[in-house]
Z-matrix of the N, CA and C atoms (Angstrom, degrees):
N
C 1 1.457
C 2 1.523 1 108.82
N 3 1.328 2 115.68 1 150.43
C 4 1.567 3 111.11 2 -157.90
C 5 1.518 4 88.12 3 -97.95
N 6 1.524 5 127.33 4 -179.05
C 7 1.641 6 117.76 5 -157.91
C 8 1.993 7 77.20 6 -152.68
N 9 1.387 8 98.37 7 24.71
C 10 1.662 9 91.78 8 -177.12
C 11 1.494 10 116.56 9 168.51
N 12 0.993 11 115.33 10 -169.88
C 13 1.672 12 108.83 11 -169.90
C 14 1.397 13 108.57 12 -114.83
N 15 1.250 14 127.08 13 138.41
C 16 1.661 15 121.74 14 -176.65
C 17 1.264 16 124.95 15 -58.59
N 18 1.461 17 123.36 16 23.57
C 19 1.224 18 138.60 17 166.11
C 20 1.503 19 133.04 18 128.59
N 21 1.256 20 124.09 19 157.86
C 22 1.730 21 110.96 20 178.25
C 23 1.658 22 93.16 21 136.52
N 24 1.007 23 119.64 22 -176.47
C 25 1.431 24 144.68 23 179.03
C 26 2.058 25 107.28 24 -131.81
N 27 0.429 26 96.78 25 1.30
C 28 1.494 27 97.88 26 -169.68
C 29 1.616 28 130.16 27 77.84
N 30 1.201 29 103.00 28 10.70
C 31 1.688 30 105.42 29 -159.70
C 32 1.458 31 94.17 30 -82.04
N 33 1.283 32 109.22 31 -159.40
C 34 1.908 33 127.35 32 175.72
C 35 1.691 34 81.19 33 -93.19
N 36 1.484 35 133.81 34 -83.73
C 37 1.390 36 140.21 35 160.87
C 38 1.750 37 122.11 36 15.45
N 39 1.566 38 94.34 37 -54.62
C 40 1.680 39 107.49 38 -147.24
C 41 1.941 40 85.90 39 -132.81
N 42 0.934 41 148.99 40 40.48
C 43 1.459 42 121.86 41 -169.79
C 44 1.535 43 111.02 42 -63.19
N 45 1.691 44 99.75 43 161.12
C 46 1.120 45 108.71 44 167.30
C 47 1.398 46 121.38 45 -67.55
N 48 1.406 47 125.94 46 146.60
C 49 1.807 48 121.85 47 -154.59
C 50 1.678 49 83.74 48 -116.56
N 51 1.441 50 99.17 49 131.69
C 52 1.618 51 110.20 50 140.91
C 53 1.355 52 124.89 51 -124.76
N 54 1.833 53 98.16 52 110.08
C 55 1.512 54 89.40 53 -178.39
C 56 1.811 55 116.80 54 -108.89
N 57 0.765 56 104.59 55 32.93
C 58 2.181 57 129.98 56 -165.31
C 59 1.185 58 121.25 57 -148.56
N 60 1.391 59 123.08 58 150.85
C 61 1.226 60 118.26 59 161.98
C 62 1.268 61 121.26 60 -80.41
N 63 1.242 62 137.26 61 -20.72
C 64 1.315 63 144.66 62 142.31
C 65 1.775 64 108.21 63 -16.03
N 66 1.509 65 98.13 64 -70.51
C 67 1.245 66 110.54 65 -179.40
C 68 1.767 67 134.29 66 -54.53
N 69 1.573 68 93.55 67 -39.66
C 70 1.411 69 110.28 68 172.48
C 71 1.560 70 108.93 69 -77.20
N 72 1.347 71 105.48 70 -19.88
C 73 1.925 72 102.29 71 172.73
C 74 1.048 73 110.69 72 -66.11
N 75 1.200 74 115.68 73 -53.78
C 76 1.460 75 131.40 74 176.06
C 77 1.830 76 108.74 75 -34.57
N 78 1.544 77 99.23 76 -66.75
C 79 1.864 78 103.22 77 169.63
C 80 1.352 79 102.68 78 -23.66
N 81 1.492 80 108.99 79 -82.31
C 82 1.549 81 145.93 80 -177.82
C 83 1.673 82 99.79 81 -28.36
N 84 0.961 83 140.46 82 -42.00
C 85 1.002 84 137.90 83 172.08
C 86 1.497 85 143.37 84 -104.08
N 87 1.452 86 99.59 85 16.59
C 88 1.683 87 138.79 86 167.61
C 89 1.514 88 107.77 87 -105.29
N 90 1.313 89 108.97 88 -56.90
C 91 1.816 90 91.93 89 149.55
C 92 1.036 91 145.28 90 -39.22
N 93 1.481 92 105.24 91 -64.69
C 94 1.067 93 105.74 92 151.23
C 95 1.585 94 172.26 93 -21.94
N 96 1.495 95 80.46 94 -45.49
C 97 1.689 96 96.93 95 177.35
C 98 1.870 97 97.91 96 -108.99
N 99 1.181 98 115.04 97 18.00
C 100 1.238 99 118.75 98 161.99
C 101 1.656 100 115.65 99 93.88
N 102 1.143 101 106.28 100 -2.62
C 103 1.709 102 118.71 101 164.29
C 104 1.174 103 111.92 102 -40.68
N 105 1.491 104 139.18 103 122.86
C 106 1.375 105 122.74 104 -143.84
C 107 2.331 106 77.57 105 -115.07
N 108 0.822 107 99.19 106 115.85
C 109 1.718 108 106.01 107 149.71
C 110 1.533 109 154.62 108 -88.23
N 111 1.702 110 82.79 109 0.36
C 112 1.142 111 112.92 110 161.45
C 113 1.666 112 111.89 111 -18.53
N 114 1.378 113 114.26 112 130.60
C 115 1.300 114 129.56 113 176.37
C 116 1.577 115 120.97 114 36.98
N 117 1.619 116 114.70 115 24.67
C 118 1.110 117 125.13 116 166.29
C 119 1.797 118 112.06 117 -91.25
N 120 1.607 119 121.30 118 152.84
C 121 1.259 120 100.06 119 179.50
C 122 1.801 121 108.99 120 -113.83
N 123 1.493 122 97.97 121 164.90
C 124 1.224 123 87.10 122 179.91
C 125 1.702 124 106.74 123 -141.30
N 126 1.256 125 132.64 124 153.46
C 127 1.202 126 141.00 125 -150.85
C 128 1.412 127 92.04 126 -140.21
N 129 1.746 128 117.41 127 132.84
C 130 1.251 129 115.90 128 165.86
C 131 1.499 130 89.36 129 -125.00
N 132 1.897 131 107.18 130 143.07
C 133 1.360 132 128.56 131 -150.60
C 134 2.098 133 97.01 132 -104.58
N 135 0.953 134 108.83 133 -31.71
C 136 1.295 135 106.90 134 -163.48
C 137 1.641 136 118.19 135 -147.19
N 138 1.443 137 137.86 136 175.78
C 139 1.102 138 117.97 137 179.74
C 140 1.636 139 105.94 138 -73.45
N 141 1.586 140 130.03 139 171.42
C 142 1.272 141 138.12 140 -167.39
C 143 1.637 142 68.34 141 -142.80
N 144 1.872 143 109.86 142 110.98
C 145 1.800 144 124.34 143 141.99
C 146 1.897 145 100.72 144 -78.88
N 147 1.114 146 101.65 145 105.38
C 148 1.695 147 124.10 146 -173.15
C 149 2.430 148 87.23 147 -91.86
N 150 1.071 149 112.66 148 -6.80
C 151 1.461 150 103.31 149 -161.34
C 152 1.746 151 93.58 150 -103.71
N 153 1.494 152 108.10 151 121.93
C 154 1.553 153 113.64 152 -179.61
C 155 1.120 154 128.56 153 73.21
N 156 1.907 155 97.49 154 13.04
C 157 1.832 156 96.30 155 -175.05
C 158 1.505 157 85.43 156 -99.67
N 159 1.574 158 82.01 157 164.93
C 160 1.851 159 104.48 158 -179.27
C 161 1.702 160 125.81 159 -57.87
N 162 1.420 161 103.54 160 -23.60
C 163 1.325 162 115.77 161 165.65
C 164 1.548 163 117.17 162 -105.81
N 165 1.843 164 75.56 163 145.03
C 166 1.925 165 93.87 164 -155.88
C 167 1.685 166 111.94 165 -84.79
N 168 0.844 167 127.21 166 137.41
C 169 1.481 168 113.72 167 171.67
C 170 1.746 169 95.80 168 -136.60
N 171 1.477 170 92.49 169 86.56
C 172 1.617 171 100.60 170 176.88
C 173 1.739 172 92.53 171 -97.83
N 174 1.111 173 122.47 172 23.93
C 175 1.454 174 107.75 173 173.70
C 176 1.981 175 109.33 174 -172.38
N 177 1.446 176 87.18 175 51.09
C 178 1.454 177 108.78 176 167.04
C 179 1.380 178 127.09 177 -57.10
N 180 1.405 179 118.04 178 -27.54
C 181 1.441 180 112.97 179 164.13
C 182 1.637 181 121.27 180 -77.88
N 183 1.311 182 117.44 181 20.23
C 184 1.707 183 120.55 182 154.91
C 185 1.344 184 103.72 183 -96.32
N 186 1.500 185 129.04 184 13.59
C 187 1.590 186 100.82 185 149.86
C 188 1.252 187 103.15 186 -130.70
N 189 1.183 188 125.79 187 -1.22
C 190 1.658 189 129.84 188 161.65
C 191 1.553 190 113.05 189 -20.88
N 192 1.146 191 105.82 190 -61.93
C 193 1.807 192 122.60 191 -164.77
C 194 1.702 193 85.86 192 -56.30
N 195 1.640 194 111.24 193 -58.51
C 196 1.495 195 101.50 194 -177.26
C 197 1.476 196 132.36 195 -42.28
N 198 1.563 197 103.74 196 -45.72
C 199 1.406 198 118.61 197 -165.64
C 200 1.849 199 105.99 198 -78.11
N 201 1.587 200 109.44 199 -14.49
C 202 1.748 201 89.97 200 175.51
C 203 1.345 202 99.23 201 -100.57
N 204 1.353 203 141.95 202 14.99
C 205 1.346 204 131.00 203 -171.79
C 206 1.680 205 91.78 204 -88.71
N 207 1.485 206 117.35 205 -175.66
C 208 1.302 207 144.30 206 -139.46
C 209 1.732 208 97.82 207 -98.00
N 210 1.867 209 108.26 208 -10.42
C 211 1.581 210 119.60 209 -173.49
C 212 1.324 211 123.81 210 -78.14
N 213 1.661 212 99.89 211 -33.02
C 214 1.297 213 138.16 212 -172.15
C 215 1.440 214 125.75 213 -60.91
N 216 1.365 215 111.73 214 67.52
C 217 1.797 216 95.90 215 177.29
C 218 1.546 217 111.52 216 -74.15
N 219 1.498 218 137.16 217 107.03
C 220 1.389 219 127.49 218 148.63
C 221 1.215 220 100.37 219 -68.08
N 222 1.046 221 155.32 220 -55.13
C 223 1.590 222 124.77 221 -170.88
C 224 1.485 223 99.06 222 110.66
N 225 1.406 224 123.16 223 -15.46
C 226 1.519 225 127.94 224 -149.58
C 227 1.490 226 120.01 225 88.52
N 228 1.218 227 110.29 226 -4.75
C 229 1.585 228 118.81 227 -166.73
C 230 1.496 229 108.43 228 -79.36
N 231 1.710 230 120.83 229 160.58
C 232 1.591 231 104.82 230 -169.22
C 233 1.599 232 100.63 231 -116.70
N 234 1.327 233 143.43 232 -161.47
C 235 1.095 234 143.63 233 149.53
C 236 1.853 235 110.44 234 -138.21
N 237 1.059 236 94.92 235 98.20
C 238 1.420 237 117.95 236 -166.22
C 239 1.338 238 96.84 237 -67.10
N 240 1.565 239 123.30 238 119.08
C 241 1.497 240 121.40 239 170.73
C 242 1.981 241 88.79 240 -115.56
């Protein structure tokens, strides 16, 4: 399990990188537990295969709301569940 994001500072400049699902759990679970990310940005680098990996995302729509706001770089990239 990743203990952080694959890099960035959070700015518009520097975003925080998710290039794993490891990594995006990690997101997923800063939301979660109420870590506010508010106006931090975040950039996902590559596709995330979410199907048969070891981490669970039985409740992926608690970062949904995050990922269509204005913070959200997909890149174009998908996360295949």
């Amino acid at each position: 399990m990743a203990t952080g994001f694959g890099g960035g500072t959070g700015t518009e400049a520097d975003p925080y990188l998710i290039t794993s699902a490891n990594e995006l759990a990690y997101f997923r679970d800063q939301v979660n537990s109420g870590i506010s990310v508010a106006g931090q940005y975040i950039k996902q680098t590559s596709d995330i295969d979410l199907v048969g990996d070891e981490v669970a995302f039985d409740n992926e729509h608690l970062v949904e709301s995050y990922v269509e706001s204005d913070y959200y770089d997909g890149e174009y990239y998908e996360g295949d569940s």
